[in-house]
N, C-alpha and C positions, 0 to 999 in steps of 0.2 A: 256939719253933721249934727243933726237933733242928740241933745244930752235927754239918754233913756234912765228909768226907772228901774234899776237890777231886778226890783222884786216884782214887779210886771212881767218883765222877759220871761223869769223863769214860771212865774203863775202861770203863763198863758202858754208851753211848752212841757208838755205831759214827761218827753222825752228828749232831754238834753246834751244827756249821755255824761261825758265827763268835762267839765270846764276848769279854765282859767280865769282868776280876774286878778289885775295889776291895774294901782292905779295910787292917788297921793290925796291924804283928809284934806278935808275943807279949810283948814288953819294951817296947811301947809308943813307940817312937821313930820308928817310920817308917813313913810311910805306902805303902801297895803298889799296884800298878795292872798287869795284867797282859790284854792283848788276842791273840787269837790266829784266824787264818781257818785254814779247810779248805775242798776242794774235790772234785767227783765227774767235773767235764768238765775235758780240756784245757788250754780257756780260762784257765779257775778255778785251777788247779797251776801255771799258769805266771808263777808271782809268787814274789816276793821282797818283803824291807822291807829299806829303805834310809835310813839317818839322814839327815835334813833340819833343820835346824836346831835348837830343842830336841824338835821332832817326830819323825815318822818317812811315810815314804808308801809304797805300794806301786809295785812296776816288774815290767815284765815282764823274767821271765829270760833266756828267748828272743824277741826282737821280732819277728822273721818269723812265729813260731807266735800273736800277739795277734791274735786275729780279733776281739772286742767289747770296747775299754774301758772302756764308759759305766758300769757298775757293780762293774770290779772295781779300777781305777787311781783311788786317793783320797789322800788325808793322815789314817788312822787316829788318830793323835796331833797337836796343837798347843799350844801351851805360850801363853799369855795372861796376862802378869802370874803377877801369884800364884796362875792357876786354871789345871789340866790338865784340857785338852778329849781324849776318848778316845772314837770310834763308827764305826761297820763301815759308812762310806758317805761321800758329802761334804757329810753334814752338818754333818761336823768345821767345814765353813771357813760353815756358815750360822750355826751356836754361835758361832765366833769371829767371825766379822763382827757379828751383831745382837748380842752383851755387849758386844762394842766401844762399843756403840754404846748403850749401858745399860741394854739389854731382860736381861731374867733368862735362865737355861737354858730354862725352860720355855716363857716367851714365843716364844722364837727357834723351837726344836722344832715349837710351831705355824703355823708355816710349811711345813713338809714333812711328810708320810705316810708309809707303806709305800712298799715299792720297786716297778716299776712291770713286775714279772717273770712276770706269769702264767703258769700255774694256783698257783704256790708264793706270789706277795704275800710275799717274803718282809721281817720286821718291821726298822724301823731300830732298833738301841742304841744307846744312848748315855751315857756319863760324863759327870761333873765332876767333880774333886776341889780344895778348897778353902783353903791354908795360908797362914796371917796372924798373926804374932806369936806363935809358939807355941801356936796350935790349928789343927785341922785337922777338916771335915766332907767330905762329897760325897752326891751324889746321882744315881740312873740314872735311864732312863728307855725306854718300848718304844711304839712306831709300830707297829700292826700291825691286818689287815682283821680283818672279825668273820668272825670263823668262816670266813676264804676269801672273804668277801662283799667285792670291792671298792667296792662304794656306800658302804660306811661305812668309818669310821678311827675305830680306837679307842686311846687315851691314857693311858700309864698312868707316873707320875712317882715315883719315891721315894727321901725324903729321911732320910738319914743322919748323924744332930748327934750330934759327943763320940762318934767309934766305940769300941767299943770292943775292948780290948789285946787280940791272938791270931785277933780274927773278922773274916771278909769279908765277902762278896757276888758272888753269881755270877750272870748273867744269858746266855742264848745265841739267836741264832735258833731252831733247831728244836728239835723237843723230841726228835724221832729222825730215821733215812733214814723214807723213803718217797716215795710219788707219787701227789698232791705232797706237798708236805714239809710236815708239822705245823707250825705256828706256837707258840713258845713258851710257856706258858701260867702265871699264880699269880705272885708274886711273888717277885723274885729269891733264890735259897737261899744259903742263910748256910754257909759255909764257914769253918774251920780257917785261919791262913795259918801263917805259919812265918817266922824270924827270918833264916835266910841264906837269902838273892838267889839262891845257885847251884844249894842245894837245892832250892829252891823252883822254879827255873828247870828244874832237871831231872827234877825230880816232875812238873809239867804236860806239858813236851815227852812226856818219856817215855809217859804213859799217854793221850795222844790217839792216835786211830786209825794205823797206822802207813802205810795205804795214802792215807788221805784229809787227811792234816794237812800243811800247807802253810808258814806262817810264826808264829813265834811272836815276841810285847816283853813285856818286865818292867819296870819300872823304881822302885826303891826310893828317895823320898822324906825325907830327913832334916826333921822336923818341926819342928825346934829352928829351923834354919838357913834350910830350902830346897833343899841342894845335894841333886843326886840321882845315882844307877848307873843305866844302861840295861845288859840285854843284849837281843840278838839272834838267834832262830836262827831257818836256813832251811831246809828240806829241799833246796832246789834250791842248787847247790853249786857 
């Protein structure tokens, strides 16, 4: 599989929607985790991410302008032991509840589907990433109808042992704008990462849409240790 340029993908994609990226710096030390939403309504732009404990959730900026929260107010990130739950819906807290409870990532996932947003069905994402003793794996995973058909849900999981040093993993809702909106398709693309937090932070900010990008996490992973950096940034200010 060609190793892609993150900041190309998303230049060249007006409409991404919400992404995943999991993936290990170039020097091999850290492991990397990056989530970011965009939006086209109102609704959708009027969020913010707000640290929560080792997590993060979404809020709205302005509370008077929140007209539906039922799919845009979640906990994107949850921190679980030594596993980092990362996914664009609240299935963060169905992950962290059923491991809790000793079901795997994937078990838990089948419990929930696509989002229930018609004509778009748009797919759930989801992370894990896994660090124990000085190793580290993860694994994504995509919810999403067939072809638009909400009769069926289709399942697709994959798993990531010994990443390796410099490459990621990119995964996003849609594959572009449109109406409705394409669903994702093929398996997640393998991406370049990059060893500083900042640049790296401001290579994704930067080359997402500038009218439809919303909130952006990072958060750099010490392998060795555990300890990790978040940052943050918001459009809305």
């Amino acid at each position: 599989m060609e190793l892609l340029s993150l900041e190309r993908e998303l230049q060249g994609n007006s409409y991404p929607g919400r992404g995943i990226v999991i993936g290990k710096t170039p020097d091999g030390t850290k492991a990397v985790c990056a989530y970011f939403i965009m939006g086209r309504s109102e609704n959708s732009r009027n969020r913010v991410f707000v640290e929560d404990g080792e997590g993060i959730r979404t809020q709205a900026f302005d509370p008077s302008k929140l007209s539906d929260p039922s799919l845009i107010i979640y906990a994107p990130v949850r921190v679980l032991g030594n596993k980092t739950i990362v996914t664009n819906g609240d299935q963060t807290d169905t992950v962290y509840d059923l491991m809790d409870k000793q079901m795997t990532f994937e078990q838990a996932l089948r419990t929930r589907e696509f989002e229930p947003d018609g004509p778009n069905y748009t797919p759930r994402i989801s992370g894990i990433m896994h660090i124990e003793d000085g190793t580290y794996n993860y694994a994504m995973s995509i919810l999403k109808s067939n072809n638009g058909n909400p009769a069926a849900c289709n399942r697709y999981t994959f798993a990531y042992e010994n990443p390796v040093a410099g490459e990621g993993h990119f995964i996003h809702t849609y594959m572009s704008d449109g109406n409705p909106l394409p669903s994702f398709e093929g398996e997640p693309k393998l991406v370049a990462m990059e060893d500083d937090m900042d640049v790296f932070t401001e290579h994704v900010w930067n080359s997402l849409n500038s009218d439809n990008k919303v909130s952006l996490f990072v958060r750099y992973i010490d392998i060795a240790t555990g300890s990790y950096e978040t940052k943050i940034v918001n459009k809305n200010q």
